[in-house]
TIDREN-715152 format. One line per field, with one value per residue (C-alpha): x, y, z; residue number from 0; residue in three letters. Coordinates in Angstrom, 1 decimal, decimal comma, padded with zeros to 4 digits, always signed. Layout:
% residues N
u	c(X	...)
v	c(Y	...)
w	c(Z	...)
pos	c(NUM	...)
code	c(Ala	...)
***
This chain:
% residues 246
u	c(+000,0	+001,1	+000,5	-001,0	+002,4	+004,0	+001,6	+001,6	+005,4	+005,4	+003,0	+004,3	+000,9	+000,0	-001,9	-004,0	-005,1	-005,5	-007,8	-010,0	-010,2	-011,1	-013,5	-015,9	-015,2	-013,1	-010,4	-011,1	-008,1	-008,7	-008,0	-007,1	-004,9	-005,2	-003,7	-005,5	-003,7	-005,2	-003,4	-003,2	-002,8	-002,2	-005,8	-005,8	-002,7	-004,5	-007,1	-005,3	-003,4	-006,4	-007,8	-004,5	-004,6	-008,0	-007,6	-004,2	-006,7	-009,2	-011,9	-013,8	-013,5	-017,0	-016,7	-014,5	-015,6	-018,7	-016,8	-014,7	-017,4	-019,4	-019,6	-019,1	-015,9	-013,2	-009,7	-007,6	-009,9	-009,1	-005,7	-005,0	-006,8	-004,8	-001,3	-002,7	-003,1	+000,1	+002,0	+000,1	+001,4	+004,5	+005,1	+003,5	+006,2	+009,0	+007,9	+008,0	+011,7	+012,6	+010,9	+012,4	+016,1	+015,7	+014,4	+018,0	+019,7	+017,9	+018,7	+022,6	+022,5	+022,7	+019,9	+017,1	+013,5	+010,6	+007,2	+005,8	+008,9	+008,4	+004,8	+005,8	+004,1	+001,8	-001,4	-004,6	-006,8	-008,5	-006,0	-008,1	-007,7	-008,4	-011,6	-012,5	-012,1	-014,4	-016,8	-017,2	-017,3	-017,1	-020,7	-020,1	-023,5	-025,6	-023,6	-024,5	-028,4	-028,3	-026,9	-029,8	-032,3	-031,1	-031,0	-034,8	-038,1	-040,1	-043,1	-040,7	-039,0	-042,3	-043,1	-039,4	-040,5	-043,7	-042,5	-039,6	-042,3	-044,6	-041,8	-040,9	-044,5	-045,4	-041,8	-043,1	-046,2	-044,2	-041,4	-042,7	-041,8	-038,7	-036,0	-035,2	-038,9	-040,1	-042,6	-039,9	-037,1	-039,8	-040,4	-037,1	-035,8	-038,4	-036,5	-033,0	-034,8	-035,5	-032,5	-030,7	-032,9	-031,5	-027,5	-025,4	-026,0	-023,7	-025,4	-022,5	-022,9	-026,5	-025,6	-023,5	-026,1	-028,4	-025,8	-025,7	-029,1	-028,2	-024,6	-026,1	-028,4	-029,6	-030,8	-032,4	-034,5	-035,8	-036,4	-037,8	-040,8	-042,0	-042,3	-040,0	-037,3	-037,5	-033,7	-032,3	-035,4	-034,0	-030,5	-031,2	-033,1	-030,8	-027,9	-029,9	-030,8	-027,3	-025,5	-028,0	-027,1	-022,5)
v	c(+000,0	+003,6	+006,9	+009,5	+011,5	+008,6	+007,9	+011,8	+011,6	+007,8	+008,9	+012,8	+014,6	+016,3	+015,2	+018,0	+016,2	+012,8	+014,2	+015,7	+012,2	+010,8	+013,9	+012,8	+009,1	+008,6	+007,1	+005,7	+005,1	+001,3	+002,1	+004,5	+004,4	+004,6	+008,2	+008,8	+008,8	+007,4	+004,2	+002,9	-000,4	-002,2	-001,9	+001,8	+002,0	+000,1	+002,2	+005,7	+004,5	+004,3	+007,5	+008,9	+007,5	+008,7	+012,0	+012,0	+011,7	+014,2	+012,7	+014,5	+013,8	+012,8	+011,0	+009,1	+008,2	+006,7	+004,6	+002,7	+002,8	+000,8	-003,0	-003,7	-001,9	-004,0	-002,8	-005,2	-003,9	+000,0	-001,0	-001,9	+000,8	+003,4	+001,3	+002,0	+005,5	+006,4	+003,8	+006,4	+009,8	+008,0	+007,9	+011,4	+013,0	+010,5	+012,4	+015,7	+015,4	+014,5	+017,5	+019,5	+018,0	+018,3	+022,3	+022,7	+021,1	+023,3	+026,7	+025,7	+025,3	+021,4	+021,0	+021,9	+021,1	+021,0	+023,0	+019,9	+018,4	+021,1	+020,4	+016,6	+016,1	+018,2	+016,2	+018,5	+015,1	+013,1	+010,3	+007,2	+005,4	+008,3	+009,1	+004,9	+006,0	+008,4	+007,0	+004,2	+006,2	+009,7	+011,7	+011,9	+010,2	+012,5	+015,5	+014,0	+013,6	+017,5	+018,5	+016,6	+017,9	+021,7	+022,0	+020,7	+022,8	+024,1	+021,2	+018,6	+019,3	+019,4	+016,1	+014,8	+015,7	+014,2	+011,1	+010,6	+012,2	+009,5	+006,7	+008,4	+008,3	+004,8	+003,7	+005,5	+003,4	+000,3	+001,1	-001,1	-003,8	-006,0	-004,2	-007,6	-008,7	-008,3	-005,4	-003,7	-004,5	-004,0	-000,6	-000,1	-001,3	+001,6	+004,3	+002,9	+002,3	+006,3	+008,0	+006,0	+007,6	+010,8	+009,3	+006,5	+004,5	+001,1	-000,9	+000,0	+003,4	+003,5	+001,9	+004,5	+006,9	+005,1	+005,6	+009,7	+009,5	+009,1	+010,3	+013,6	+015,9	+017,9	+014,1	+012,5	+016,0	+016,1	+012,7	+012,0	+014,5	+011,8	+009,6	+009,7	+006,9	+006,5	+007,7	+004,9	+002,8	+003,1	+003,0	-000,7	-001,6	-000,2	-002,0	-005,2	-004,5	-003,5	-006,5	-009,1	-007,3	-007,3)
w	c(+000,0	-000,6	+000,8	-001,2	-001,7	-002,6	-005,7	-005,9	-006,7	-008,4	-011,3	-011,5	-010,2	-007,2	-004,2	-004,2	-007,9	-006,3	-003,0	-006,0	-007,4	-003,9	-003,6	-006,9	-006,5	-009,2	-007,6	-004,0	-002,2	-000,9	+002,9	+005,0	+008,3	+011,4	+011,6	+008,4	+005,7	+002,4	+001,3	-002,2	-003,8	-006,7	-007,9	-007,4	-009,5	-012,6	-012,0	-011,9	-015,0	-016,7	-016,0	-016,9	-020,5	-021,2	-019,8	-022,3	-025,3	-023,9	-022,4	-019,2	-015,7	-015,3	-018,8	-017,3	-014,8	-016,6	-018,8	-016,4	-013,7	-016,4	-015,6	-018,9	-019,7	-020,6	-019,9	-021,9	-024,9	-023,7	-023,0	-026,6	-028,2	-026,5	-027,1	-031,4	-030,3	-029,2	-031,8	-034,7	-032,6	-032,4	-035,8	-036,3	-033,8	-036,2	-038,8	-037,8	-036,4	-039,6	-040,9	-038,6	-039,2	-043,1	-042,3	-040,3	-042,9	-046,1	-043,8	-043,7	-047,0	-047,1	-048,9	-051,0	-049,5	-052,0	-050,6	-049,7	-047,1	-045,5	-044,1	-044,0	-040,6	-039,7	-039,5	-038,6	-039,4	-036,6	-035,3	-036,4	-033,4	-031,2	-033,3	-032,4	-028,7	-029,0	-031,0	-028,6	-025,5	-026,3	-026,8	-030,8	-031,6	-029,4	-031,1	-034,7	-033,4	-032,2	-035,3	-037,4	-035,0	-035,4	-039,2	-038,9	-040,1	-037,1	-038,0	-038,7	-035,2	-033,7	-035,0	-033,9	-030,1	-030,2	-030,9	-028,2	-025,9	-026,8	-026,4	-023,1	-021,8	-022,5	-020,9	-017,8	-017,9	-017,8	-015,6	-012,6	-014,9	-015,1	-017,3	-019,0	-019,8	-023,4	-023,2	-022,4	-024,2	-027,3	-026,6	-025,3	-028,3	-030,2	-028,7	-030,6	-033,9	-032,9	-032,3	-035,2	-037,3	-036,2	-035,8	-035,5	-032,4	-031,6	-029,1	-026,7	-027,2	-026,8	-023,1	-022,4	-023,3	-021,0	-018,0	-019,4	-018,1	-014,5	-014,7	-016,0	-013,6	-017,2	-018,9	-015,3	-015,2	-018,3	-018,7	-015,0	-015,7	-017,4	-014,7	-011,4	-011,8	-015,4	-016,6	-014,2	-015,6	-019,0	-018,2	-016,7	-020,2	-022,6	-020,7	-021,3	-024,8	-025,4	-024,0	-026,1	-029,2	-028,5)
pos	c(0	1	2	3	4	5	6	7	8	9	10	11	12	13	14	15	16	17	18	19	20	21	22	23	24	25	26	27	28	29	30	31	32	33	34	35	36	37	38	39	40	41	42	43	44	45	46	47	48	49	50	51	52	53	54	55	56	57	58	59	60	61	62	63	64	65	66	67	68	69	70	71	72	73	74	75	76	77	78	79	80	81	82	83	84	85	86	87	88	89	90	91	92	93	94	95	96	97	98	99	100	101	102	103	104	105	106	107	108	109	110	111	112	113	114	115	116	117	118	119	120	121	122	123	124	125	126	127	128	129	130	131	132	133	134	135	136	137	138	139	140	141	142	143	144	145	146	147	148	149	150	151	152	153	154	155	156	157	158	159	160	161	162	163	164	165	166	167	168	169	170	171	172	173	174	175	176	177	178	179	180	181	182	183	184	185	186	187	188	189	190	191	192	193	194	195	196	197	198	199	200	201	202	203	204	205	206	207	208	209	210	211	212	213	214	215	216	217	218	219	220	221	222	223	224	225	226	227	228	229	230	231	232	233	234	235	236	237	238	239	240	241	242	243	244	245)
code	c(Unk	Unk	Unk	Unk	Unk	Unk	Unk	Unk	Unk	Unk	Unk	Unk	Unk	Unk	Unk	Unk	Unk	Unk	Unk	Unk	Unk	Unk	Unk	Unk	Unk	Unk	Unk	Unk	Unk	Unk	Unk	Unk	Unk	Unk	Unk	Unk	Unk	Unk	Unk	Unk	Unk	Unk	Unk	Unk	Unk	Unk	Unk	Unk	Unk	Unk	Unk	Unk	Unk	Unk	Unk	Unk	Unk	Unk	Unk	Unk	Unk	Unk	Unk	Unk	Unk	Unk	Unk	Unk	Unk	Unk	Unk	Unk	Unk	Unk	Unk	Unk	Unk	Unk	Unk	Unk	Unk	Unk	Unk	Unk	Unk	Unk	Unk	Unk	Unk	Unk	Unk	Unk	Unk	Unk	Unk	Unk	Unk	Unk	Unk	Unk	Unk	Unk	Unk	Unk	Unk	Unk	Unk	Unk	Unk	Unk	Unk	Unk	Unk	Unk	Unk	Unk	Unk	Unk	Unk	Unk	Unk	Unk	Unk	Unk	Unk	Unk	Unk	Unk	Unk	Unk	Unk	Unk	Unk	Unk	Unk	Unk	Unk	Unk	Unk	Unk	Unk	Unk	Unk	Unk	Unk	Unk	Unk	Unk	Unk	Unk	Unk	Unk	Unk	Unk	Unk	Unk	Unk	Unk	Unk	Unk	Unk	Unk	Unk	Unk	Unk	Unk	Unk	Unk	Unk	Unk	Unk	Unk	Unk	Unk	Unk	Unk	Unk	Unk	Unk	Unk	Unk	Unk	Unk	Unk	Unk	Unk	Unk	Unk	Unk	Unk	Unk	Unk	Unk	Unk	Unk	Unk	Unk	Unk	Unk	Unk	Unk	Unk	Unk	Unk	Unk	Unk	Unk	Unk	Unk	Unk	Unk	Unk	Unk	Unk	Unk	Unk	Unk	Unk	Unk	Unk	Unk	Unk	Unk	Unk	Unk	Unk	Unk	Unk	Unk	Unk	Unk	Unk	Unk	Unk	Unk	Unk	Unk	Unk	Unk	Unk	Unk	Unk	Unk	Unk	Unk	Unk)
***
């Protein structure tokens, strides 16, 4: 077990950072002393490395959180994704040290560079495998879906809302039900045939929308005027329909 400086000064952040971790839940040390000092282990390590790696490629605190929080996350899966990330920035960084070496060489007089050596490099293109990452946990498809719904007519938007409304209210009606019995995987299985009408929805990513629901004070408000309970309601049911459909 370690003390909180001592992961502080293992991983190269402060403890002020890793009390703020402790603070939102993200990273609960696993015990704490008797003179009360947080103590780390092994467990809390793996765990801190993984925030670390998807806070490198940008995701949110609270995104996060969400993702690995999820019972369905799989690290090995994460863990390889992010190894292709950093093998293509690898080979970006490669390239522009080259491009910067050639640049050195053309201003002594070495060498001629043609226009296009000199930008040799400089990407401004999503990394693919970042873009993956994001796609599978990030909020892309709800973006894409806002987008659609924006560039809509005033009817056709109007038409839009009573729909989900609709969908919404007869999910209320069942939500004393089992989220694993048929009536409501059926309808909950309505409201994905909905939204990928408005974007592209994986089934993991409409999961992780479902745990948005809960995760998100804005989503469980709107959604729990329907019916009180009904964001974790559907978070439960779109787990399940999710997980049948891997």
């Amino acid at each position: 077990m370690l003390k909180v400086k001592e992961v502080a000064q293992l991983v190269g952040i402060s403890v002020r950072t890793l009390h703020y971790y402790d603070e939102i839940g993200l990273l609960r040390p696993e015990a704490t002393s008797q003179a009360g000092y947080r103590l780390y282990s092994e467990r809390n390590l793996e765990r801190l490395q993984q925030i670390l790696f998807f806070k490198n490629i940008g995701f949110s605190l609270k995104q996060i959180k969400q993702i690995i929080d999820d019972p369905d996350f799989n690290q090995l899966e994460a863990l390889q994704l992010h190894r292709q990330i950093l093998l293509e920035k690898r080979a970006n960084i490669d390239t522009l040290i080259q491009t910067v070496d050639k640049t050195i060489q053309h201003t002594k007089g070495a060498i001629q560079m043609g226009a296009k050596e000199r930008f040799a490099g400089f990407d401004f293109s999503k990394n693919e495998y970042e873009q993956e990452a994001r796609e599978r946990w990030g909020d892309k498809a709800i973006d894409d879906s806002q987008k659609k719904i924006n560039k809509m007519a005033d009817e056709e938007r109007k038409g839009f809302e009573k729909q989900f409304e609709q969908i919404f209210r007869e999910l209320a009606d069942i939500r004393h039900l089992e989220p694993k019995s048929d009536q409501v995987q059926t309808k909950i299985g309505e409201w994905y045939a909905f939204l990928n009408r408005m974007g592209k929805y994986s089934p993991e990513v409409f999961a992780n929308l479902g745990e948005m629901y809960v995760s998100d004070e804005r989503f469980t408000k709107n959604i729990d005027q329907f019916g009180e309970g009904l964001a974790i309601f559907m978070r439960d049911a779109m787990k399940v329909y999710a997980k049948e459909r891997k």
